[in-house]
C-alpha positions as CSV (number, residue, x, y, z in Angstrom):
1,X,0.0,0.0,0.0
2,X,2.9,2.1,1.0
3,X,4.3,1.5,-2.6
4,X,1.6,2.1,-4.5
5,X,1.4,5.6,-2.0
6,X,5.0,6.2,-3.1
7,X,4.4,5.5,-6.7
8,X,0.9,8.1,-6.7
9,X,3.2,10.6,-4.2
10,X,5.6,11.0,-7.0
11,X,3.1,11.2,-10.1
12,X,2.6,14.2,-8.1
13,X,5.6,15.9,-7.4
14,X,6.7,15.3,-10.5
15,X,3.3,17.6,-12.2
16,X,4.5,20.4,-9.0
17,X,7.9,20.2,-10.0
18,X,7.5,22.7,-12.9
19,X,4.7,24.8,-10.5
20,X,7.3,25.3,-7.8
21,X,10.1,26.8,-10.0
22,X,7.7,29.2,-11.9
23,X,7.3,32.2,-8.7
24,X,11.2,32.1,-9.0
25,X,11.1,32.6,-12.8
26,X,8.8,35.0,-12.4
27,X,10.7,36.8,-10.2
28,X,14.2,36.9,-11.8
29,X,12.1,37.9,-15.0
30,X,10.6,40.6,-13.1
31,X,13.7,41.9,-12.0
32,X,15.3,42.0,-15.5
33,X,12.5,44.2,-16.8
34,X,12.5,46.3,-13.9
35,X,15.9,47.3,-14.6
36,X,15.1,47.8,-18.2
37,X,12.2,50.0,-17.2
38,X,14.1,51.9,-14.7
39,X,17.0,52.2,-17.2
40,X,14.0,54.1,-20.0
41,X,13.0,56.3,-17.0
42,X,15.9,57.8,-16.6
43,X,16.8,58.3,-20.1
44,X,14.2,59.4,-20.6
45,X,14.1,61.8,-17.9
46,X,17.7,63.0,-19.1
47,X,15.8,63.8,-22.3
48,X,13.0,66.3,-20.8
49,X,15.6,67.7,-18.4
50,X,18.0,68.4,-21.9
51,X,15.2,69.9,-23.3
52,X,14.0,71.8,-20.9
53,X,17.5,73.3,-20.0
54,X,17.8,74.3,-24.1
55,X,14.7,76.4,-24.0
56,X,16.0,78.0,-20.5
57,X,19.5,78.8,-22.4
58,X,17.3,79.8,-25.5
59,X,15.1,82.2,-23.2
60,X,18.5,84.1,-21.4
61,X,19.9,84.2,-25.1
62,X,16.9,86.1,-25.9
63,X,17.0,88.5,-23.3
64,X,20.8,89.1,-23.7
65,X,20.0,90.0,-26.8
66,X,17.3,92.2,-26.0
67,X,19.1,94.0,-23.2
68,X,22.1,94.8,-25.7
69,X,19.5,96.4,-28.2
70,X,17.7,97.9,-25.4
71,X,21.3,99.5,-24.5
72,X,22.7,100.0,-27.8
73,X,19.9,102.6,-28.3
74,X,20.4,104.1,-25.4
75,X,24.3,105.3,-26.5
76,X,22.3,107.9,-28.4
77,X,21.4,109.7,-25.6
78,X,25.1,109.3,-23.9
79,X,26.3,112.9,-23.1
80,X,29.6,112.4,-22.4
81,X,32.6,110.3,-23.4
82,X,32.8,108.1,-19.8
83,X,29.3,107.2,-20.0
84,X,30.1,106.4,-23.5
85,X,32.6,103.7,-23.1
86,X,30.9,102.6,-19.5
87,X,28.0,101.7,-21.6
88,X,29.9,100.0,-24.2
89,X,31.7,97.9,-21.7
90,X,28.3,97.0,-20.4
91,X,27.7,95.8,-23.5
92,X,30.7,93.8,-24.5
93,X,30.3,92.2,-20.8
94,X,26.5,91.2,-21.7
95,X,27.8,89.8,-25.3
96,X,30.5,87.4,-23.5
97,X,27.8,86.4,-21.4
98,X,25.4,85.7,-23.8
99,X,28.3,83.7,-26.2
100,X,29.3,81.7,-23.1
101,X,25.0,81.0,-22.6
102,X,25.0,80.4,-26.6
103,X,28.1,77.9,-26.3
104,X,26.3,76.1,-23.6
105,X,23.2,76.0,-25.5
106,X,24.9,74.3,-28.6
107,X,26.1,71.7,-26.9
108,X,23.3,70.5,-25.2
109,X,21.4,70.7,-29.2
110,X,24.4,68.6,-30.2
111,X,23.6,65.9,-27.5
112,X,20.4,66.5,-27.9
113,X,20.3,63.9,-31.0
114,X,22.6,61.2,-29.5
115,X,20.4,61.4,-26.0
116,X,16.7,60.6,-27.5
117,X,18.3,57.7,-29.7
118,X,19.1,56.3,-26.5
119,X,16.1,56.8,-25.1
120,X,14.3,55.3,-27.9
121,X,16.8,52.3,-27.3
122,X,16.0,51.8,-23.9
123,X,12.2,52.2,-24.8
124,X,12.4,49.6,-27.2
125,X,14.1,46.9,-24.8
126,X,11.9,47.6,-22.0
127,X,9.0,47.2,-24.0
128,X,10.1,44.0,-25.7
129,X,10.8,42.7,-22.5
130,X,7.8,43.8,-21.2
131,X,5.7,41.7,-24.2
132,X,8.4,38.6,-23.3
133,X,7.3,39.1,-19.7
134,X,3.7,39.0,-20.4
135,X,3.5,36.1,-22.7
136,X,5.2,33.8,-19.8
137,X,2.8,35.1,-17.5
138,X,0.0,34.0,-19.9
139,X,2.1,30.7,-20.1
140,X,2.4,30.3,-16.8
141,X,-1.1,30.5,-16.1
142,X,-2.0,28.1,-18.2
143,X,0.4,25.6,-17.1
144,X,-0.8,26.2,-13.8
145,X,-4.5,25.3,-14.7
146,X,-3.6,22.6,-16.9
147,X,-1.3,20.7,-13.7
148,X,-3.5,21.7,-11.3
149,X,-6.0,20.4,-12.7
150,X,-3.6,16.8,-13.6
151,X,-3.0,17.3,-9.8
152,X,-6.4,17.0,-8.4
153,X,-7.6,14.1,-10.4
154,X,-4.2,12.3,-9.0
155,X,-4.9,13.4,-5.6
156,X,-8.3,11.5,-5.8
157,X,-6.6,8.3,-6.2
158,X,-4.0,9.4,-3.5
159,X,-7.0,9.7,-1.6
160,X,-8.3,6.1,-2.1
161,X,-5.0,4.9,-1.6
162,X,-4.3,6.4,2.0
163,X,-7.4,4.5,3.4
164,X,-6.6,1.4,5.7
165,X,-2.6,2.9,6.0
166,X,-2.6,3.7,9.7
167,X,-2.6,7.4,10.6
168,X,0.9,7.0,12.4
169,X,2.4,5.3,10.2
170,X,1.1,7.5,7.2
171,X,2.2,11.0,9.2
172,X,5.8,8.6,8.9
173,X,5.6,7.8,5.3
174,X,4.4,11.6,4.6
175,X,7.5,13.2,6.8
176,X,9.7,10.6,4.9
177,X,8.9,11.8,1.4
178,X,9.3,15.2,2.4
179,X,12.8,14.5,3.0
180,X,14.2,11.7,2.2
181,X,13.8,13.4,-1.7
182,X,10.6,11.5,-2.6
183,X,11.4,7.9,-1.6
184,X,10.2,7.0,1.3
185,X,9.7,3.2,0.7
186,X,13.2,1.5,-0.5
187,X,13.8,-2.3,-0.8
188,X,16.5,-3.9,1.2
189,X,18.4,-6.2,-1.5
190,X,21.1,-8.6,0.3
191,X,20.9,-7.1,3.2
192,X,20.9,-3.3,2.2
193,X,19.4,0.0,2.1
194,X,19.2,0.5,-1.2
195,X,18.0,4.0,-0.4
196,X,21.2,4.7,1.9
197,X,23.0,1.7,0.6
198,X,24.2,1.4,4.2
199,X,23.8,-2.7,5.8
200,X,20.8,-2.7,7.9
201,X,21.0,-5.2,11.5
202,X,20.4,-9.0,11.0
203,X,17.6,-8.4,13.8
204,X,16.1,-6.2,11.6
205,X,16.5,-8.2,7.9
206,X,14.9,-11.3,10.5
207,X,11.4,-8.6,10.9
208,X,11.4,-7.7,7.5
209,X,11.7,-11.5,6.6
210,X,9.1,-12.2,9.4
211,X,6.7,-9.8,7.8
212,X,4.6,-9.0,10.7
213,X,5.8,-5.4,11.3
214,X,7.1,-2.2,9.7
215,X,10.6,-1.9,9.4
216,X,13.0,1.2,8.9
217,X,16.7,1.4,7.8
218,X,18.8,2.2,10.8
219,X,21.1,5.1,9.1
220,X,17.8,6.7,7.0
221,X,15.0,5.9,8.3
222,X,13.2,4.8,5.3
223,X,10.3,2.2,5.5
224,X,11.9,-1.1,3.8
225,X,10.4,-3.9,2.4
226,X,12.5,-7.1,0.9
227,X,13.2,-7.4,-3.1
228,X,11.7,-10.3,-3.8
């Protein structure tokens, strides 16, 4: 009965063995397109905040340029030769300015290209990750229904075959399985484990031979039965 147990015990693990490593797919796929996404975000962040710092370059260009004009005219209505050249200091001071703003500006325009192909780059990845992601997730559930539902019809004839095992001996066989890496049940072959492949007691080959009582290997604990 045990046997048959065993044999039902590892139809089963065997449908949940592809179940139980798909929350750590999941996860290590998550985490790739996370970083992808994160990685878009910022580029394109770095994309507004270049644009954004153009037009504010673009905007004191401007007004340099209007304050010159606005100042040029006003050397019409210098009266003497100090103001004269103060103003016209003023001026050359405001055009350095502005070049230096105008230099600035430039190079931001020439990044300005290389910066949004990135951008676009990272987009792309992210999103073709993203479709990647969501077609194992669509997958996944599917697998899920389709062993689940493999799962319960096997548990129903788990079910029949647990009836008549006694309850300790079942909690035994169960806590066994767990961790003996599904075999519980071995046979004992000439005198050995074959689960442990360690020599069980002659006492004990004697109650496996006398067949009246349950019998576990000495180093693993395993329920044995004798090869026949």
């Amino acid at each position: 009965m045990l046997l048959a147990l065993q044999k039902v015990d590892q139809e089963i693990a065997s449908l949940r063995k592809d179940l139980d490593s798909l929350p750590a797919e999941e996860a290590k796929r998550r985490k790739k397109l996370d970083e992808l996404e994160r990685v878009a975000s910022e580029k394109k962040e770095k994309v507004v905040k270049n644009e954004l710092d153009v037009r504010a370059l673009e905007k004191a260009i401007a007004g340099s340029d209007a304050e010159i004009k606005k100042i040029n005219e006003r050397l019409n209505t210098v009266r003497n030769n100090a103001e004269y050249q103060a103003t016209l200091f003023q001026i050359e001071a405001i055009k350095k300015d502005r070049d230096g703003t105008q230099d600035e500006c430039l190079k931001l325009l020439g990044n300005q290209e290389t910066i949004k192909l990135e951008y676009t780059a990272a987009a792309k990845a992210a999103a073709d990750e993203r479709a990647v992601f969501e077609q194992f997730q669509a997958e996944a559930r599917k697998l899920e229904q389709s062993r689940n539902g493999a799962i319960a019809v096997v548990q129903q004839r788990r079910a029949a075959l647990t009836e008549g095992i006694p309850p300790d001996l079942l909690t035994d066989y169960t806590r066994m399985f767990g961790t003996r890496n599904a075999l519980a049940v071995v046979a004992c072959e000439n005198s050995y484990c074959q689960g442990c492949y360690n020599k069980i007691t002659t006492n004990d080959l004697a109650r496996l031979m006398g067949g009246s009582s349950i019998v576990t290997c000495g180093s693993c604990q395993r329920i044995l039965f004798l090869q026949k």
